[in-house]
Steps between C-alpha positions, in 0.01 A plus 500: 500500500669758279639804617419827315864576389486108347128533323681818361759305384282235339324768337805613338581128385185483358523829314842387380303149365208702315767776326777213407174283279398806348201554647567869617698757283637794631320587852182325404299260732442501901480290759363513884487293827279494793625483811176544697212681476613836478869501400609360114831520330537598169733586183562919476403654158724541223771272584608221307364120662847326409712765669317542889659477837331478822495899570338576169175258656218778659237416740136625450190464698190312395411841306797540348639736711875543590591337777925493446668559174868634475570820357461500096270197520119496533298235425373340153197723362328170412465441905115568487486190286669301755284611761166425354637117422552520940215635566249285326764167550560426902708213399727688270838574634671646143432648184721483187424716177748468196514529141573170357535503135225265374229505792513871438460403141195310526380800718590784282328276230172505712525063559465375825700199589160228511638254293582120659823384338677375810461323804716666715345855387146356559609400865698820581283780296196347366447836253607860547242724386573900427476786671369774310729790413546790805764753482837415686488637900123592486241329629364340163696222557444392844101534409581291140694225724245513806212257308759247420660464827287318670517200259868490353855528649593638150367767225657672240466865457362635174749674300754448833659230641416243735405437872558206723438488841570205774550415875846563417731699315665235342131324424420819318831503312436171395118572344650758350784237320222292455240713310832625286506153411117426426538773264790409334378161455155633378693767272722172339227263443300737337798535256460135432149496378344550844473301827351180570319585854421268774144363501261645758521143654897518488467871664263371764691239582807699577275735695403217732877442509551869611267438766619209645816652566367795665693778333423842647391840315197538247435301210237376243469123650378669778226722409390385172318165519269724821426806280573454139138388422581135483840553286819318591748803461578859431694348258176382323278760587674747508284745777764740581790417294261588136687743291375853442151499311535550116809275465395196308779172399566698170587822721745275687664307201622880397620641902679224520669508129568847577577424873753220339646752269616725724637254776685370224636879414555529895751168475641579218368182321 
């Protein structure tokens, strides 16, 4: 078992990870770790992720509350976020939120990540549905994130970022990698005249692979062939991952031409 000084110092690592891929500019993004019931770790506010050391690392109770922070730190005003994910997940020992350039994309552009293009993010993800928009270090966000908790380890955050959350910290870094991914993929092959997605028969059957191998957390093979009505996935139904009402295909074709426009500006492509 970890210390706290060395989950402190993994934090740090994995700060270091998510600012060095770009997924964080400036002091953006947050990230937390339970130690038990009552006692989590977690990044201080305004403080760049790729430049931490242990001491910057505060320690807050499950409401948030200061527990130990050194002087000129406190901790990350997003915490509230973090704590609702705990609350409502028992089996969730960290929390990751970032910026990453395209999942934030498809989130700013109102398009939840539903589409299955790839095994591996069919196994890992299944879909990651969004939040709806809450203003930063309120409690609109935690109450937008709260309905979607209980089914994905994974949601993007409308007009935000992205949050991942695991058993681990470095399980929750590595959703957070791998919805980056999904959406970079997604973002490509619609550039290429659009995806060719899996089958509902090609999704199911990597669901049933999923479950044979017993992997922990929340996810659609799990829930959706007992309450979707009959459906195989929330990647073909759809229940909670549907985009806000009023957006129709035609909507979409222009977010994500304008949404593609402006990444492009971003990478100076």
């Amino acid at each position: 078992m970890l210390s706290e000084f060395e989950i402190k110092k993994e934090i740090c690592d994995i700060g270091k990870r998510i600012y060095d891929k770009g997924m964080v500019a400036a002091n953006d993004g947050n990230i937390s770790v339970k130690l038990n019931d009552n006692e989590f770790l977690c990044t201080p506010t305004g403080v760049s992720k790729g430049f931490m050391t242990p001491e910057y690392i505060c320690k807050v109770d499950k409401n948030g509350n200061v527990l130990q922070a050194n002087k000129g730190f406190k901790p990350s005003s997003e915490i509230k976020m973090h704590m609702r994910v705990y609350q409502e997940r028992p089996d969730i020992q960290s929390v990751v939120h970032a910026h990453p350039m395209y999942a934030t994309g498809f989130a700013i552009a109102g398009i939840p990540l539903t589409q299955p293009i790839m095994p591996e993010a069919v196994i890992s993800l299944g879909c990651v549905p969004i939040a709806e928009y809450g203003t930063p270090s309120t409690m609109e966000i935690p109450d937008a994130v709260s309905k979607y908790l209980p089914y994905f380890d994974a949601v993007l955050l409308e007009n935000h970022g992205a949050l991942t959350y695991a058993d681990s910290l470095l399980a929750a870094y590595h959703k957070m990698e791998s919805v980056e991914f999904y959406a970079k993929l997604l973002y490509i092959s619609r550039q290429l005249g659009g995806p060719k997605e899996l089958s509902d028969s090609q999704v199911e059957r990597l669901y049933e692979i999923r479950r044979s191998f017993g992997l922990k957390g929340k996810h659609p093979a799990d829930i959706c062939l007992k309450n979707k009505e009959g459906k195989i996935s929330c990647h073909s139904c759809n229940a909670v991952t549907q985009p806000p009402s009023g957006k129709n295909e035609k909507d979409y074709g222009q977010l994500v031409s304008e949404i593609t426009k402006k990444v492009m500006e971003e990478l100076n492509l």
